[in-house]
GUMAR-647058 format. One record per residue (C-alpha): residue in one letter; x, y negated, z negated. Coordinates in steps of 0.5 Angstrom, whole numbers, padded with zeros to 4 digits, always signed. Example, Ala and Ser with C-alpha at 12.3 -4.5 7.8 and 13.67 -1.06 7.14 Angstrom:
a+0025+0009-0016s+0027+0002-0014
end
This chain:
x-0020+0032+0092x-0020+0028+0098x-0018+0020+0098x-0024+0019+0103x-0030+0022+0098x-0028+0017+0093x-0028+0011+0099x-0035+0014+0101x-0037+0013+0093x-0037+0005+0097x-0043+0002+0100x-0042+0003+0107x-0043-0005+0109x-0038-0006+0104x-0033+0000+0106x-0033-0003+0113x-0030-0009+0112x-0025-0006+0106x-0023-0003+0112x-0023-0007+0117x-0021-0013+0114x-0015-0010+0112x-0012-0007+0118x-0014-0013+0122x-0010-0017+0116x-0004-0012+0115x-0003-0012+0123x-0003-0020+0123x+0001-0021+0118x+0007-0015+0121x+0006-0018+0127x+0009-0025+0124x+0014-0023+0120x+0017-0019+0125x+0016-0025+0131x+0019-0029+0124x+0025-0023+0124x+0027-0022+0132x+0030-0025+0137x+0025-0027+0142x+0030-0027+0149x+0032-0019+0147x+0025-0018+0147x+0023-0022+0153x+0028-0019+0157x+0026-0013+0156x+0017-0014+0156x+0016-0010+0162x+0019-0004+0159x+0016-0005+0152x+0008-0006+0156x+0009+0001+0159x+0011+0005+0153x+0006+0001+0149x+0000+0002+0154x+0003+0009+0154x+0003+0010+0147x-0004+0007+0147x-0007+0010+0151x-0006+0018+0148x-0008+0014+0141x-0014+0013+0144x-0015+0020+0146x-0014+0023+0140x-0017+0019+0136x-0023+0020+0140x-0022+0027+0140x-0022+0027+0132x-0029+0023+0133x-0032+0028+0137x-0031+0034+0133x-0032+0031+0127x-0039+0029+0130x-0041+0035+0133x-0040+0039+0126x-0044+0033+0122x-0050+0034+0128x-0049+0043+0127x-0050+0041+0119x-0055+0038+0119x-0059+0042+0124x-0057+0047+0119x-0060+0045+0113x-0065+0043+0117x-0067+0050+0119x-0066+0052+0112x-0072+0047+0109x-0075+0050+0116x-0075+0057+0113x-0075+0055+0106x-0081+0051+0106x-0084+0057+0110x-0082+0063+0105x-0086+0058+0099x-0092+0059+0103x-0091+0066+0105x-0091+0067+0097x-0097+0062+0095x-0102+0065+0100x-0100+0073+0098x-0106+0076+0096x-0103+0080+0089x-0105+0073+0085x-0101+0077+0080x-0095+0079+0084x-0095+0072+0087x-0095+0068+0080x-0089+0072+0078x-0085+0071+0085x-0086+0064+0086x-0083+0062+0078x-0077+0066+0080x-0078+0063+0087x-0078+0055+0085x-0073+0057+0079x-0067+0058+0086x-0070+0051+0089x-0070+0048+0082x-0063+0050+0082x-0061+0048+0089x-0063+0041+0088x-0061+0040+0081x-0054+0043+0082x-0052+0047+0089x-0053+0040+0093x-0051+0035+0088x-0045+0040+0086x-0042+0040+0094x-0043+0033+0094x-0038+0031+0088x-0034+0038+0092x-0035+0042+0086x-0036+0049+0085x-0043+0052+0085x-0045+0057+0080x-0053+0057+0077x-0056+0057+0085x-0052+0065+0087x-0056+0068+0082x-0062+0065+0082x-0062+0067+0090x-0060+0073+0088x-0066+0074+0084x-0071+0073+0089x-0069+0079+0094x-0069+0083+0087x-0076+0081+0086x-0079+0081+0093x-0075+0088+0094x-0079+0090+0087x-0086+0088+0091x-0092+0093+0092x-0096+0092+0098x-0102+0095+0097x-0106+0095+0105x-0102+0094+0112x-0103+0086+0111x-0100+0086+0105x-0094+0090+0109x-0094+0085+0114x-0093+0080+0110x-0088+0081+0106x-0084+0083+0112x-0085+0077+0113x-0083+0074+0108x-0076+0078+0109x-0076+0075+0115x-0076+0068+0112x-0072+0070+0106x-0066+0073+0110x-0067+0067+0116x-0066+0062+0109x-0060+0066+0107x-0057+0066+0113x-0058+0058+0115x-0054+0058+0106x-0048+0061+0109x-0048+0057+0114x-0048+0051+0110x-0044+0053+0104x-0039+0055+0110x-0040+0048+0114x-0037+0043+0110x-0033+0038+0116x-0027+0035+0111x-0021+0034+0116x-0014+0037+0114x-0009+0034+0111x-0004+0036+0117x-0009+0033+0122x-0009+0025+0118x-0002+0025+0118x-0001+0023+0126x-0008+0019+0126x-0004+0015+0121x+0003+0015+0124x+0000+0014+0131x-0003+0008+0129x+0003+0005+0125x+0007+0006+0132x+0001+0003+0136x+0001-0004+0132x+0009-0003+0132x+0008-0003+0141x+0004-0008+0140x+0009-0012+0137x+0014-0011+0141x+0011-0014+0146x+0014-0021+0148x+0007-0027+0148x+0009-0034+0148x+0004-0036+0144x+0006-0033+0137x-0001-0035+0134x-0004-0032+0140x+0000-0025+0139x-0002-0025+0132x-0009-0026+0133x-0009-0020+0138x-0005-0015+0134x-0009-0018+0128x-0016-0016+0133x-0012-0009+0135x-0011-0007+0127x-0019-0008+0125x-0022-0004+0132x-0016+0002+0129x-0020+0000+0122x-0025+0002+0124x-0025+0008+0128x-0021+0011+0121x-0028+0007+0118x-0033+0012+0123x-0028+0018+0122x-0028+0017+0114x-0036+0017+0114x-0037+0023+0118x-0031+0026+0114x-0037+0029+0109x-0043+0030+0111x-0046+0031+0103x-0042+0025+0100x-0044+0018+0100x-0050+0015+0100x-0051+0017+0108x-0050+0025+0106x-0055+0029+0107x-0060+0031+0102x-0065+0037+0100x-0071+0033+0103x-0075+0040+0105x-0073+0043+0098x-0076+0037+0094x-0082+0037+0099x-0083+0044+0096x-0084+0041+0089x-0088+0035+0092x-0092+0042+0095x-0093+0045+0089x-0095+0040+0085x-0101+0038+0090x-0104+0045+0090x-0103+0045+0082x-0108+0038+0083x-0113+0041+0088x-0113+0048+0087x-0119+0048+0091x-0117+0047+0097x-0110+0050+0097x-0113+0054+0102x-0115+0049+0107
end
């Protein structure tokens, strides 16, 4: 399991300035030692040199770091665009079944249906959170087309309607596999040069020749926390269903909130 799950365990506030702070302290606190271990004139005599190379070296930084912010990004909206319009979908299948004519048909329909959504909130969305395995929800769903496949519409609205009930339940089915397949974690691969490439950024920074040497550590210091938090906005877009900014099943859950009202005033389930 990724170190970064177990970061976003942390309230975010908190795990800024984890990050912050400590890049920004361990920038300063290289910057030091290394104006306390080198030679100040080799340095100066080559400042010109070492400027170029570092605001070269900062500059493709810059644009890969970028990069992986906007990718990672795009895919947290396409996530939670997906899952929006699988509550859309999921919430009007609900509503297909309770309003289907067959009172006895429906009731047996909407025990099965209810047990997938049951299943989706008490197992698939906690489970890809902590990235585990799913194994109860399949099933589940796989007994809704089995049941709706067994229906028996008696007139043509009856058809209509379950056509398109099937509308919704493939539309559902679609949007899951999107989502099951949408996970945005970052490759190990791809950490490697965003780690690397800073350590070589801060040791440009270094490099550089500044008079005052409380003032060099107070920049690099100040560099080291904007790196913090370009790794701190990349952790927490790193997976989109952890922490306590993940995305929730809010369309489900606002289906038992559906069910409960229209058990409570069955009378007006119509209206």
């Amino acid at each position: 399991m990724a170190i970064t799950y177990y970061m976003l365990q942390i309230e975010p506030w908190l795990l800024f300035l984890l990050i912050t702070l400590l890049s920004g302290l361990a920038a300063a606190l290289g910057t030091y030692l290394f104006r306390k271990s080198i030679r100040i004139k080799i340095l100066r005599s080559h400042n010109e040199v070492t400027g170029f190379l570092f605001f070269a070296i900062a500059s493709f930084y810059a644009l890969l770091m970028s990069f992986v912010v906007f990718v990672v990004w795009g895919q947290l909206n396409q996530t939670r665009d997906n899952v929006s319009n699988e509550g859309s979908s999921a919430m009007g299948l609900y509503r297909d079944i309770k309003f289907y004519p067959d009172t006895v048909e429906a009731r047996q329909l909407m025990g099965i249906y209810l047990d997938f959504v049951y299943n989706v909130v008490d197992e698939e969305f906690p489970n890809m959170e902590c990235m585990k395995p799913v194994v109860k929800t399949p099933a589940a769903f796989n007994k809704v087309f089995y049941k709706m496949e067994h229906l028996n519409p008696k007139n043509p609205f009856q058809v209509q309607l379950v056509a398109e009930m099937f509308n919704h339940l493939n539309t559902l089915s679609a949007y899951r596999g999107l989502r099951a397949s949408g996970e945005t974690e970052i490759p190990s691969p791809i950490w490697l040069p965003m780690i690397i490439g800073a350590l070589i950024t801060m040791i440009c920074a270094m490099l550089l020749d500044i008079e005052h040497s409380r003032m060099h550590v107070i920049l690099n210091g100040l560099l080291g926390m904007f790196i913090g938090m370009l790794f701190f906005i990349i952790i927490l877009l790193d997976h989109p269903y952890s922490g306590s900014m993940g995305i929730k099943p809010k369309s489900y859950k606002q289906i038992f909130s559906m069910e409960r009202w229209n058990n409570e005033h069955p009378a007006q389930k119509s209206s």
